[in-house]
N, CA, C and O atoms as a DFTB+ gen file, in Angstrom:
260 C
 N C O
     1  1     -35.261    -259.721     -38.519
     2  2     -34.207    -259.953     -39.475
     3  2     -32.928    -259.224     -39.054
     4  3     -31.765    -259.623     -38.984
     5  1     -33.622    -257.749     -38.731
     6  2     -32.138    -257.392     -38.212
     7  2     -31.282    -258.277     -36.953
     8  3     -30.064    -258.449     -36.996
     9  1     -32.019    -258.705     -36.032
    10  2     -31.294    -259.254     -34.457
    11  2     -30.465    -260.632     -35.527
    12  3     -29.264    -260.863     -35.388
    13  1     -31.152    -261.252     -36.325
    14  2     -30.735    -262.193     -37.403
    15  2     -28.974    -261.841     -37.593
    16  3     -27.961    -262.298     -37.063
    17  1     -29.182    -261.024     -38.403
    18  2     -27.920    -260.056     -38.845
    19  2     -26.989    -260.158     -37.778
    20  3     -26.016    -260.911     -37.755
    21  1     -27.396    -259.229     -36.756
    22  2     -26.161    -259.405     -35.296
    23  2     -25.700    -259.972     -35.013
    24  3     -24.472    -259.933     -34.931
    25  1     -26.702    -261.188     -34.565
    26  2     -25.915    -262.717     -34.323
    27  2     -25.019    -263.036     -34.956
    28  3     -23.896    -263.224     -34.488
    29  1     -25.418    -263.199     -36.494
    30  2     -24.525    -263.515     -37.414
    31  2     -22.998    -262.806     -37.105
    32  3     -21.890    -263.290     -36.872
    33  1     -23.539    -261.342     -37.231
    34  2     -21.844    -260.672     -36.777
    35  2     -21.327    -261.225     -36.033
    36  3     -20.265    -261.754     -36.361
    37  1     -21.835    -261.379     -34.634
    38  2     -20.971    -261.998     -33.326
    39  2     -20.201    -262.911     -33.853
    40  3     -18.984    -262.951     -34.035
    41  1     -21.255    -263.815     -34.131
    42  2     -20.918    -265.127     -34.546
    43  2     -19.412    -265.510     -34.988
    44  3     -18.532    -266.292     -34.627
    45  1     -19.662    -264.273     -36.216
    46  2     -18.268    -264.262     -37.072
    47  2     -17.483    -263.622     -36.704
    48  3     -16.389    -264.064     -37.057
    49  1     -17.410    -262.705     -36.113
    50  2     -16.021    -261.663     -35.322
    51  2     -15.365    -263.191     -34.164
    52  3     -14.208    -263.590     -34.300
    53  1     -16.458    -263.918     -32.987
    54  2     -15.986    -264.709     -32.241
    55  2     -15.128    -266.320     -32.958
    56  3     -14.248    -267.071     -32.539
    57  1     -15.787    -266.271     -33.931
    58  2     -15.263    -267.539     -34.840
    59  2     -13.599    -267.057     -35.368
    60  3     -12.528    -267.645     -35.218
    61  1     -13.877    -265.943     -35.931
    62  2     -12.203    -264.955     -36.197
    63  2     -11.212    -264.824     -35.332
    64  3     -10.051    -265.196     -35.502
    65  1     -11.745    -264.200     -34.231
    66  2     -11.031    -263.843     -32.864
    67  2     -10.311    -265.541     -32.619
    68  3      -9.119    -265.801     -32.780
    69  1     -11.317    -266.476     -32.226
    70  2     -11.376    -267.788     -32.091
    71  2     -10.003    -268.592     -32.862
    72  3      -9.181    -269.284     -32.262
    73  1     -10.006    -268.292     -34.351
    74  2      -9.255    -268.941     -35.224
    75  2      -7.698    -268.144     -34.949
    76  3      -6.693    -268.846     -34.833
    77  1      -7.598    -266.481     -34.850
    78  2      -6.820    -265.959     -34.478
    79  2      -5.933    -266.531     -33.407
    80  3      -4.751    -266.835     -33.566
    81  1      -6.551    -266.632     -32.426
    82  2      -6.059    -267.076     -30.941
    83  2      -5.170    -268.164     -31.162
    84  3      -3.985    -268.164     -30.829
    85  1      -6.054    -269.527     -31.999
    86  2      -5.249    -270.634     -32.722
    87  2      -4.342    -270.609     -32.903
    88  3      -3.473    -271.071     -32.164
    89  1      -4.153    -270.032     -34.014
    90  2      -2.904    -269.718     -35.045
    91  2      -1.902    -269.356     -34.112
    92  3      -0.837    -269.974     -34.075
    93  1      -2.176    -268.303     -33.270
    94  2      -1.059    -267.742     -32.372
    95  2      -0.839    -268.841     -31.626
    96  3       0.208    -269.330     -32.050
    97  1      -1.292    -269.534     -30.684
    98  2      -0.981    -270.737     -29.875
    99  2       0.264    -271.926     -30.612
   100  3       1.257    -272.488     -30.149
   101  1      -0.398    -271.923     -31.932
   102  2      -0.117    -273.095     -32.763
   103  2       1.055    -273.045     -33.074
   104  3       1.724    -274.064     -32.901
   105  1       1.769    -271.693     -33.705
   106  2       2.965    -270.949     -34.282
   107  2       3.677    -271.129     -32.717
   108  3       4.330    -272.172     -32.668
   109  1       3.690    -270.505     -31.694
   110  2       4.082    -270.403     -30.645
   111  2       4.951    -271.906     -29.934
   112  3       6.028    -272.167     -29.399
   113  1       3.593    -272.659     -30.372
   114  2       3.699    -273.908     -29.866
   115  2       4.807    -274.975     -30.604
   116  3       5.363    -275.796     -29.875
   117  1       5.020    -274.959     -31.607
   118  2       5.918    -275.014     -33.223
   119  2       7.135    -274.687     -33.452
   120  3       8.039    -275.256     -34.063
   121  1       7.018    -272.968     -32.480
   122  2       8.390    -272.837     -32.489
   123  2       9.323    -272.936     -31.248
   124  3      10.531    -272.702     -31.225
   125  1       8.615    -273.282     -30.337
   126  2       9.036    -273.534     -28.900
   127  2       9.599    -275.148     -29.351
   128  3      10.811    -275.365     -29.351
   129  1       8.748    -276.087     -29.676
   130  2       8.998    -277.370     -30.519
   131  2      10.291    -277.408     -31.188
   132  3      11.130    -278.257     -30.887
   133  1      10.431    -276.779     -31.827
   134  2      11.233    -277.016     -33.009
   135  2      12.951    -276.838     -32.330
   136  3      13.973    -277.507     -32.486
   137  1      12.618    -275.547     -31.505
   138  2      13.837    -275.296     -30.157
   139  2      14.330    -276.389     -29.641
   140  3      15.394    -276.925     -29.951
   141  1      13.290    -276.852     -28.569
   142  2      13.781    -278.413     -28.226
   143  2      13.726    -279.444     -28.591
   144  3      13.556    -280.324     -27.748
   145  1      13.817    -279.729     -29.690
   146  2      14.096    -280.957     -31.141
   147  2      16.000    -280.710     -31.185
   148  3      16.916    -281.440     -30.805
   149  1      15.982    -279.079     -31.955
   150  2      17.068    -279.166     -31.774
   151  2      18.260    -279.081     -30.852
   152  3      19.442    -279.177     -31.183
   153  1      17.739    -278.875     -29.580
   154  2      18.560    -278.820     -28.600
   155  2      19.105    -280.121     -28.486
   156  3      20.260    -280.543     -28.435
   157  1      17.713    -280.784     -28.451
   158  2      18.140    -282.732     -28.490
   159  2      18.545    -283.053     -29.159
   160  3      18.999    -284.135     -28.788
   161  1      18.833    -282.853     -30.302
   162  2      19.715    -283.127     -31.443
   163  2      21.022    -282.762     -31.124
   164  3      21.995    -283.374     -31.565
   165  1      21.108    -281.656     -30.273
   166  2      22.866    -281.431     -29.960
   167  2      22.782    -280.127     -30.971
   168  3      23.900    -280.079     -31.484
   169  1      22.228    -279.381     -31.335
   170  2      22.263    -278.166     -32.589
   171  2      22.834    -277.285     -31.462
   172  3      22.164    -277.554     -30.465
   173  1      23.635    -276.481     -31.197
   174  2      24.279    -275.632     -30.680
   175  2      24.211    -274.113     -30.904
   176  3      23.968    -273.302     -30.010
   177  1      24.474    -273.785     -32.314
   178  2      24.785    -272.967     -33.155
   179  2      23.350    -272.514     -33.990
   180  3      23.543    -272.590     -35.203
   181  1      21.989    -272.071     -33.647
   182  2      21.168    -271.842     -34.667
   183  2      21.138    -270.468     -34.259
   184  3      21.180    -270.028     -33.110
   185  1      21.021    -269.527     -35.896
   186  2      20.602    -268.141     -35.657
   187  2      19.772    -267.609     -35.574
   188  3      18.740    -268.251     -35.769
   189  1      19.636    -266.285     -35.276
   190  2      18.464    -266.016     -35.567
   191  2      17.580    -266.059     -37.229
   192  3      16.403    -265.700     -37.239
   193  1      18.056    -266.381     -38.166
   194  2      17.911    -266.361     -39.082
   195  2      17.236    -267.807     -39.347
   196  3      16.413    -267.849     -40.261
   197  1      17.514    -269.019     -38.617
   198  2      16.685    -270.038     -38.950
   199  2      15.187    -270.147     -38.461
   200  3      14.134    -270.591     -38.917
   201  1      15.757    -269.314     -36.919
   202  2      14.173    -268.804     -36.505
   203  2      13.258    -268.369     -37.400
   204  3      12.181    -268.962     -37.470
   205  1      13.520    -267.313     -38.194
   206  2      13.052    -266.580     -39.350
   207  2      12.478    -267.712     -40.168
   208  3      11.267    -267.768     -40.380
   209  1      13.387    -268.683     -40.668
   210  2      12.788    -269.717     -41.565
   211  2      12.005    -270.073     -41.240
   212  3      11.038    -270.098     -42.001
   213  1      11.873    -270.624     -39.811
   214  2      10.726    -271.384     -39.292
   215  2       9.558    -271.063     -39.216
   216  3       8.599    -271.785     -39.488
   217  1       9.522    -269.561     -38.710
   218  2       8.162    -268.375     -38.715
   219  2       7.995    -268.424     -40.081
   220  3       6.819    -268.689     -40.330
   221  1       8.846    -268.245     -41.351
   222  2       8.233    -268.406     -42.472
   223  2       7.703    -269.920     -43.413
   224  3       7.272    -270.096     -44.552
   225  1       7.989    -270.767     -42.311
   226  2       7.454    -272.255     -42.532
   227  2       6.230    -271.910     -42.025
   228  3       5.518    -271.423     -42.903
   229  1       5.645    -271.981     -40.820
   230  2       4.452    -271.757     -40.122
   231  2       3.567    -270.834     -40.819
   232  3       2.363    -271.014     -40.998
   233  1       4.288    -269.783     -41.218
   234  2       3.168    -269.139     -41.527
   235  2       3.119    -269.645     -43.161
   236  3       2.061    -269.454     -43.760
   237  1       4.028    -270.161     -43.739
   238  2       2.822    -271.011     -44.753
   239  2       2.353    -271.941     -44.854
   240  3       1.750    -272.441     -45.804
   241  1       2.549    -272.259     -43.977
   242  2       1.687    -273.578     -43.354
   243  2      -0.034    -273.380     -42.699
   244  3      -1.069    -273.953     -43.038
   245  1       0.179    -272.490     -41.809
   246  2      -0.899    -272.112     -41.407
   247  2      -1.825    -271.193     -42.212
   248  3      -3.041    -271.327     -42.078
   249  1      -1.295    -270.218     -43.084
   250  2      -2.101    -269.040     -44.058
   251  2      -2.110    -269.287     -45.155
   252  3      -2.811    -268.577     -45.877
   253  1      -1.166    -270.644     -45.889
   254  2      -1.213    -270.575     -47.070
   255  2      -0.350    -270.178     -47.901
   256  3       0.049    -270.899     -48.816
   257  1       0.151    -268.715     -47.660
   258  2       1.330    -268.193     -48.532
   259  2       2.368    -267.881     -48.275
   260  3       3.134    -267.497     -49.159
């Protein structure tokens, strides 16, 4: 029962780690995206502050809140 247990841990730390990795790829991937959308659009002028928006789009997109 205990080796039971362990697995289970692995299991779930690698499934976490796993989903972690995601998220980071995904956000990364989203906001690299979103860069060259607007480049092609001709957007010239974005601050750092829309960046900000965007990280706070993603991340409620991806976490929920």
């Amino acid at each position: 029962m205990s080796q039971e247990i362990s697995g289970n841990n692995k299991r779930i730390a690698r499934n976490t780690l796993t989903l972690y990795i995601r998220t980071f790829v995904t956000m990364i991937v989203g906001l690299y995206t979103g860069r060259v959308m607007l480049e092609t659009f001709g957007v010239d002028n974005y601050s750092g502050g829309d960046s900000g928006y965007e990280f706070a789009y993603y991340r409620h997109y991806v976490c929920g809140y």
